[in-house]
C-alpha positions in Angstrom: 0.0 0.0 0.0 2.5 2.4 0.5 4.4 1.7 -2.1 1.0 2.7 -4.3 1.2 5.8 -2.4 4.6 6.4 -3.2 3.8 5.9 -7.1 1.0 7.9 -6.7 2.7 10.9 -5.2 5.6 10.5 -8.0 3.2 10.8 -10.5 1.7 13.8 -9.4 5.1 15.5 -8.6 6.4 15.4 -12.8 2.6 15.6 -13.9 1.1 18.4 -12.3 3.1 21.2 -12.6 2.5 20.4 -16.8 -1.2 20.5 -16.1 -0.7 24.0 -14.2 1.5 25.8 -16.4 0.6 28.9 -17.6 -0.9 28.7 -21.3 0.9 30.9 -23.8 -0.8 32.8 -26.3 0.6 32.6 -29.6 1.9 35.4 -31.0 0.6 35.2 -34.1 -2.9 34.8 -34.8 -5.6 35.2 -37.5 -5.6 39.2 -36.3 -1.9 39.2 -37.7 -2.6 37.7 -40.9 -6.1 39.9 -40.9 -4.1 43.1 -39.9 -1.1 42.4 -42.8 -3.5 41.9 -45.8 -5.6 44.7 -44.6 -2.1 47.0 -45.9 -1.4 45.8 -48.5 -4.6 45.4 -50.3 -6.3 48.4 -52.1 -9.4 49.8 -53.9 -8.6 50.8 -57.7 -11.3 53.5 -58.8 -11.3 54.7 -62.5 -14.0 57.8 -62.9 -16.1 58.0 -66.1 -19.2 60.0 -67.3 -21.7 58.0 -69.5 -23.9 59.7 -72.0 -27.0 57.1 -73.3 -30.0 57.3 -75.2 -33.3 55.5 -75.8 -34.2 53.1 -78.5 -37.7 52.5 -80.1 -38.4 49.4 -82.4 -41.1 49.3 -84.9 -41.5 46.8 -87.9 -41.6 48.2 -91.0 -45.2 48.0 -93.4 -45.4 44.7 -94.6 -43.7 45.0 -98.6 -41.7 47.3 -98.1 -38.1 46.8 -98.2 -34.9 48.6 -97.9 -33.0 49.5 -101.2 -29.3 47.6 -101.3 -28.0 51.0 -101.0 -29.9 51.7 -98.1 -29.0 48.5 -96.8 -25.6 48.9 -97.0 -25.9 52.4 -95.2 -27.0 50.2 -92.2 -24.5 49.8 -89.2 -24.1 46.0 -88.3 -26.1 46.2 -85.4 -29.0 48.1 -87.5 -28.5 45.2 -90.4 -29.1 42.1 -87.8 -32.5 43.8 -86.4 -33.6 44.8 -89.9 -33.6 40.9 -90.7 -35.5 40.2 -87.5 -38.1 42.8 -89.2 -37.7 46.1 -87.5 -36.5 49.3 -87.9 -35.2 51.7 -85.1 -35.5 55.0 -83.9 -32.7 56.3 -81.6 -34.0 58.9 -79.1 -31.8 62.1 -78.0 -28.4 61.7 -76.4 -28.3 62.4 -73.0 -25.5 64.2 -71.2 -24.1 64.8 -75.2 -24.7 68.8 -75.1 -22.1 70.4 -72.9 -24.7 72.6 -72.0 -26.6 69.4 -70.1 -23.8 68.8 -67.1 -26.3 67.9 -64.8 -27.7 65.3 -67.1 -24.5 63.1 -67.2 -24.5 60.2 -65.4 -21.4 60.2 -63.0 -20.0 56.6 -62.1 -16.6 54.9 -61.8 -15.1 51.5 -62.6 -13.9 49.7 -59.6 -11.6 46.7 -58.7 -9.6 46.0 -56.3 -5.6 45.5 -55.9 -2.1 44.3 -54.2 0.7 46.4 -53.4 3.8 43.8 -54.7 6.7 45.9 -54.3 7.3 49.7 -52.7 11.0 50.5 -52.4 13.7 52.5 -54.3 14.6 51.4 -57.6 18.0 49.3 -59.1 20.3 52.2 -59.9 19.7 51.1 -63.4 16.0 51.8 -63.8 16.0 55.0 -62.5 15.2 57.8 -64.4 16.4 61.7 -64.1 14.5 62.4 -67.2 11.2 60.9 -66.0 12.1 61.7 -62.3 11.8 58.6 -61.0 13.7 56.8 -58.4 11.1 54.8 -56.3 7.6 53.1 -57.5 5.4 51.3 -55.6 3.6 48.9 -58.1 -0.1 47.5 -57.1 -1.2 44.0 -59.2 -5.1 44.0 -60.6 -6.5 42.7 -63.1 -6.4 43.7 -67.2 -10.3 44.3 -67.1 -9.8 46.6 -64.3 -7.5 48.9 -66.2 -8.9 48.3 -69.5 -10.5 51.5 -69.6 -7.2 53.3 -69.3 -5.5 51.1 -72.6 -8.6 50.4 -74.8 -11.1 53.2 -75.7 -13.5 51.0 -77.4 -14.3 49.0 -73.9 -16.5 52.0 -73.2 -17.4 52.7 -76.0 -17.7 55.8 -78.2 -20.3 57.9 -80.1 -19.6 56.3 -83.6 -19.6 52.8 -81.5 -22.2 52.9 -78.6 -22.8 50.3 -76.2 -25.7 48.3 -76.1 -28.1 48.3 -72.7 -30.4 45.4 -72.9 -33.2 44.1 -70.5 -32.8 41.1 -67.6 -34.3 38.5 -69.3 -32.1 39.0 -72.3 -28.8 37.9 -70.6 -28.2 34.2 -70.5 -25.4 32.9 -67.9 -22.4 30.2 -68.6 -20.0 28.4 -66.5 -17.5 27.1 -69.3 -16.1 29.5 -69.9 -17.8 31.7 -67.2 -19.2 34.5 -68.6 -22.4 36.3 -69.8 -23.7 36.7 -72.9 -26.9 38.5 -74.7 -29.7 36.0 -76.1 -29.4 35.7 -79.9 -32.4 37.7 -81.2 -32.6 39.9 -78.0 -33.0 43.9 -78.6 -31.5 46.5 -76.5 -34.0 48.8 -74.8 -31.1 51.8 -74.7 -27.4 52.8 -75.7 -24.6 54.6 -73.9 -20.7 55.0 -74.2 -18.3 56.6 -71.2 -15.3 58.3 -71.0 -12.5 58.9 -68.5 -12.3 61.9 -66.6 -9.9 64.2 -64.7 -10.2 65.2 -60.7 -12.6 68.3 -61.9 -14.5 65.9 -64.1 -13.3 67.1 -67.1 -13.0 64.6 -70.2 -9.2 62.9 -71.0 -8.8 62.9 -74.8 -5.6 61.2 -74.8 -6.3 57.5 -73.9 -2.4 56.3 -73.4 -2.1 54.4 -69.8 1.0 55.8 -69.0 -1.2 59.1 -68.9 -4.0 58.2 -67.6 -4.6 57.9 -63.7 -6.5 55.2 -62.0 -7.5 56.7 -58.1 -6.1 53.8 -55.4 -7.7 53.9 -51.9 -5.6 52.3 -49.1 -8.2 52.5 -46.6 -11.8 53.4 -45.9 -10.8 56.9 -44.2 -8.4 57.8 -46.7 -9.0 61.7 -47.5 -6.6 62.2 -50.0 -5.9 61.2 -53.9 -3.4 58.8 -54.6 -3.0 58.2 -58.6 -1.6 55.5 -60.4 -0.6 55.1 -64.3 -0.7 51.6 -66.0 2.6 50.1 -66.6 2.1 46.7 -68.3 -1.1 44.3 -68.8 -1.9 40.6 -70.2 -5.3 40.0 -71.6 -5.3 36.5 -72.0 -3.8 36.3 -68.1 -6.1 38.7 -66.9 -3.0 41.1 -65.6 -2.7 44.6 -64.9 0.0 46.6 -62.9 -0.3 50.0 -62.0 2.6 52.0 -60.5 2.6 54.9 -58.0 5.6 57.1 -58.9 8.2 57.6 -56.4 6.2 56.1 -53.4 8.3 53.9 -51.6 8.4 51.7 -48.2 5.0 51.3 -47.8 4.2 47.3 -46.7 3.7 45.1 -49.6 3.4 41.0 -50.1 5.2 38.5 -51.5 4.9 35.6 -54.0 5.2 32.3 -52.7 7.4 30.5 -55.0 5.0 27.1 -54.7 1.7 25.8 -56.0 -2.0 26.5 -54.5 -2.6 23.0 -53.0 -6.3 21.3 -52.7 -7.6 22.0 -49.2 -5.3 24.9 -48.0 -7.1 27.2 -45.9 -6.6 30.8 -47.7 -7.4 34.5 -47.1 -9.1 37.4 -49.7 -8.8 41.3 -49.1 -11.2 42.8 -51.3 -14.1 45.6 -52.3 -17.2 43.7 -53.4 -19.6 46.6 -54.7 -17.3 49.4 -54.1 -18.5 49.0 -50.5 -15.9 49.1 -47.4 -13.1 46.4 -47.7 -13.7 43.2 -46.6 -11.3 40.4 -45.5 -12.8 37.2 -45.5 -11.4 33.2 -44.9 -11.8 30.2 -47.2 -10.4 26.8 -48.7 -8.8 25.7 -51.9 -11.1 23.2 -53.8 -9.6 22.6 -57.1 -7.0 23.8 -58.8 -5.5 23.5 -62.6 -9.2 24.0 -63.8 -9.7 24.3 -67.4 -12.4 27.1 -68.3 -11.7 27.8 -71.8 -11.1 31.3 -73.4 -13.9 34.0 -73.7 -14.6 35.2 -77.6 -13.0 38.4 -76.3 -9.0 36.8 -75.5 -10.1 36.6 -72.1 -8.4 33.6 -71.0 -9.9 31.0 -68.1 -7.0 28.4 -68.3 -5.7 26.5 -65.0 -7.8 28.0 -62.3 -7.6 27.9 -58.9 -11.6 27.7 -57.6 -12.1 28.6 -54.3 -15.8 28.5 -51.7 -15.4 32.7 -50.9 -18.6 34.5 -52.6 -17.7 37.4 -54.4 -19.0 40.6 -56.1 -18.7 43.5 -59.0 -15.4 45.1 -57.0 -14.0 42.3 -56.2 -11.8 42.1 -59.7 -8.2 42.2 -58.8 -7.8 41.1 -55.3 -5.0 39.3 -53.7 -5.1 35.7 -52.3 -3.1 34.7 -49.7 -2.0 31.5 -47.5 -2.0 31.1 -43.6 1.9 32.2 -44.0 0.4 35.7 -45.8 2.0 34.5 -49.1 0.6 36.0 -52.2 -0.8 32.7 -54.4 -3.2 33.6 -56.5 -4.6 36.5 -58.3 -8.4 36.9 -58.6 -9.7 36.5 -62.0 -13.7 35.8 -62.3 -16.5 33.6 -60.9 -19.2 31.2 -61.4 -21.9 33.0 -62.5 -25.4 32.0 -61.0 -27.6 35.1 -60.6 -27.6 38.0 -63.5 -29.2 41.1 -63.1 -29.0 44.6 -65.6 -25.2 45.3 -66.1 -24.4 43.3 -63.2 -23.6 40.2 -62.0 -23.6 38.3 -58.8 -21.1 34.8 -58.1 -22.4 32.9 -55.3 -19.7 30.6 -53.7 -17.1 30.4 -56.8 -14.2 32.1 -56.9 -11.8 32.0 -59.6 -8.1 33.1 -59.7 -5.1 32.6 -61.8 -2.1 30.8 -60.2 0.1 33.1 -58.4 3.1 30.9 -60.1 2.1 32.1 -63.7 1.6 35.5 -62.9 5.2 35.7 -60.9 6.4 34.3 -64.2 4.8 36.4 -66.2 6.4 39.5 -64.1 9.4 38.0 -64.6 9.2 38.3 -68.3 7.8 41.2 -68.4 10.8 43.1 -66.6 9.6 43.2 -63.6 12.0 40.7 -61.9 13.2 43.4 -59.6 10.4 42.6 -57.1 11.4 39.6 -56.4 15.1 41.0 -55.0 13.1 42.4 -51.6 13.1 40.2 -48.7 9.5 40.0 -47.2 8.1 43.1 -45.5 8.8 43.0 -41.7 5.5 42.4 -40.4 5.1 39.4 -42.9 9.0 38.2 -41.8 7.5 38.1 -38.0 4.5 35.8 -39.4 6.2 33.7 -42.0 9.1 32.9 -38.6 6.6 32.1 -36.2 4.5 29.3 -38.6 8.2 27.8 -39.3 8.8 28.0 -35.3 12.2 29.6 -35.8 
C-alpha cells in the first residue's frame, strides 16, 4: 500500500506542474494575418461619365423593303435587327450637349488591388529624365485597367454600347461569362469616358497618362494616382505604378503551387463598398475554363468557396503564411441582373506561379530581389517555429 502511495505521489510530482503551467498565447494569430493583408490590399477607382440614349423598335409596313443602298448604309447592329423585321428609332443623347452637365451620369469603374513591391529602384532603372527613383507597383486585373489602354471598352459615339433588359442575358459556366440572347434587342445605348479630378473629359487615352485613383483604406481623405505600366489579356494582368512612393508594406509571392484543401485568405471591395477580409479553402486547382470570344483567358484556375462581387476584380489571395498565391480573376456566374452580375460561392483566380512568371518576363523581376516586409517576416518565422 505504501508503495502505491509512493507511485501515486511520483506521479503527481512530474505531472502536475504540466497541467498547471501557464498557457501561452501565440503570438501570431488570424488578427496578424487579418491586420497584414488589410495593408497591402487596395481599392482601384477609375471615374467616367456615361452619356446614353433611348431606342424605339417598330416593324416596317409589310412589302416594303430597304434599297441595297440603303441597306448597305446600315450599321451592323441596324443590319441584324432589320432581318428580325424592325426598324429603329434612336432617341436624343443624354448628357451629349455640354450645356446638359447635370444630365450626365457620374459613375466609376472599380476593382480591387495588391501592393507587390514599394522600395527605391535598381540604380539602373532609374530615371532623371522621367524623375523617377522609387515606384510602388499594385497588381489587378487587365479588365480593371482596360479602360485606361482600350477606348472601345467604353465605347464611343460612332460605337455605342448596347443596354439590354434582364431576361435577355443568358449565364455560362464554361467558360464563365455572360452573354446576350441571340435575337434579343437593346432597350437603350450609352458609351463613357475617362475623366480628370474636376470631371473634365481625358482625350488622350495612353495608360502611361491616364490615372487610375487607389484607396488604401476606408478613411483615406486624399488622392493617390496611379498610371498603367504593363497588362496581359489573356492572363487577366494589370499593374499600375505609383511614382516615387516607396516603403509602404507590400506581399510577396510564394514560389510554390496552391494545394487542394489549403485554408486561404481574400482582401477585397465587393460593390465598391468598405473592404472586406474574408477566410476560405482551396477546392480545385489546374481548372480548365476555356477562353472567352474576347481573348479573355480561363485556363488552369484555382476555384475557391469565398462568394464574391462586382469590385472584387483584382484582389489578392493569400496563405495562412500571408503569401501571395493567386490572383483573382472571375466567378461562377449563378444570378444576373441589368449590367451586373452576382457569383455565389465560386471564386476563380489565376495561379500566383504564372503570374510571378509572367512579371518576370515582363521586366519586372526586380520585385522579387526584396526580402518579405517585416510584419510578414514576423509571421512567416513564427508558422516555421524559428
Amino acid at each position: 500500500m505504501k508503495k502505491l502511495l509512493l507511485a501515486i505521489l511520483i506521479v503527481c510530482v512530474f505531472v502536475l506542474p504540466v497541467f498547471a503551467e501557464e498557457y501561452k498565447t501565440p503570438r501570431i494569430s488570424d488578427k496578424d494575418i487579418i491586420d497584414f493583408i488589410e495593408k497591402v490590399g487596395v481599392q482601384v477607382r477609375i471615374p467616367v461619365k456615361q452619356v446614353y440614349r433611348p431606342l424605339s423598335f417598330y416593324k416596317f409596313e409589310e412589302g416594303v423593303k430597304l434599297t441595297d443602298e440603303e441597306f448597305r448604309l446600315l450599321n451592323e447592329d441596324e443590319k441584324v435587327w432589320y432581318e428580325q423585321g424592325y426598324m429603329v428609332k434612336y432617341g436624343e443623347w443624354i448628357g451629349d450637349d455640354k450645356d446638359e452637365e447635370d444630365q450626365l451620369v457620374e459613375t466609376a469603374i472599380y476593382g480591387t488591388g495588391t501592393i507587390i513591391y514599394s522600395a527605391e529602384l535598381p540604380e539602373a532603372l532609374q530615371s532623371q529624365d522621367e524623375g523617377l527613383y522609387c515606384e510602388t507597383l499594385v497588381l489587378t486585373n487587365y479588365h480593371v485597367v482596360q479602360p485606361l489602354v482600350d477606348r472601345l471598352n467604353l465605347g464611343t459615339k460612332r460605337e455605342p454600347l448596347n443596354v439590354y433588359e434582364e431576361k435577355d442575358y443568358r449565364t455560362s459556366v464554361d467558360p464563365p461569362k455572360v452573354e446576350i440572347i441571340a435575337g434579343s434587342r437593346p432597350i437603350s445605348q450609352k458609351y463613357s469616358f475617362l475623366v480628370d479630378k474636376e470631371g473634365n473629359e481625358i482625350k488622350i487615352w495612353m495608360a502611361s497618362v491616364n490615372k487610375a485613383s487607389i484607396k488604401i483604406n476606408v478613411d483615406q481623405y486624399y488622392d493617390i494616382e496611379a498610371t498603367c505600366v504593363g497588362y496581359d489579356k489573356g492572363l487577366d494582368v494589370g499593374i499600375l505604378r505609383i511614382k516615387n512612393v516607396a516603403f509602404q508594406p507590400y506581399a510577396t509571392f510564394r514560389q510554390t503551387e496552391c494545394q487542394v484543401g489549403e485554408k486561404v485568405w481574400i482582401r477585397h471591395a465587393p460593390l465598391a463598398l468598405a473592404f472586406s477580409t474574408d477566410r476560405g479553402y482551396i477546392n480545385q486547382t489546374h481548372l480548365d475554363l476555356g477562353i472567352d470570344n474576347d481573348g479573355l483567358g480561363w485556363m488552369d484556375q484555382v476555384k475557391i468557396d469565398i462568394p464574391s462581387a462586382p469590385g472584387s476584380s483584382g484582389s489578392g489571395i493569400f496563405d495562412e503564411n500571408g503569401y501571395y498565391i493567386a490572383l483573382f480573376h472571375g466567378g461562377l456566374i449563378h444570378q444576373t441582373g441589368t449590367g451586373y452580375a452576382f457569383i455565389e460561392g465560386g471564386h476563380l483566380a489565376h495561379e500566383g506561379t504564372s503570374v510571378a512568371q509572367w512579371l518576370n518576363w515582363r521586366g519586372f523581376s526586380y520585385i522579387f530581389l526584396e526580402p518579405l516586409y517585416k510584419d510578414h517576416d514576423e509571421i512567416v518565422k513564427w508558422y516555421s517555429h524559428e
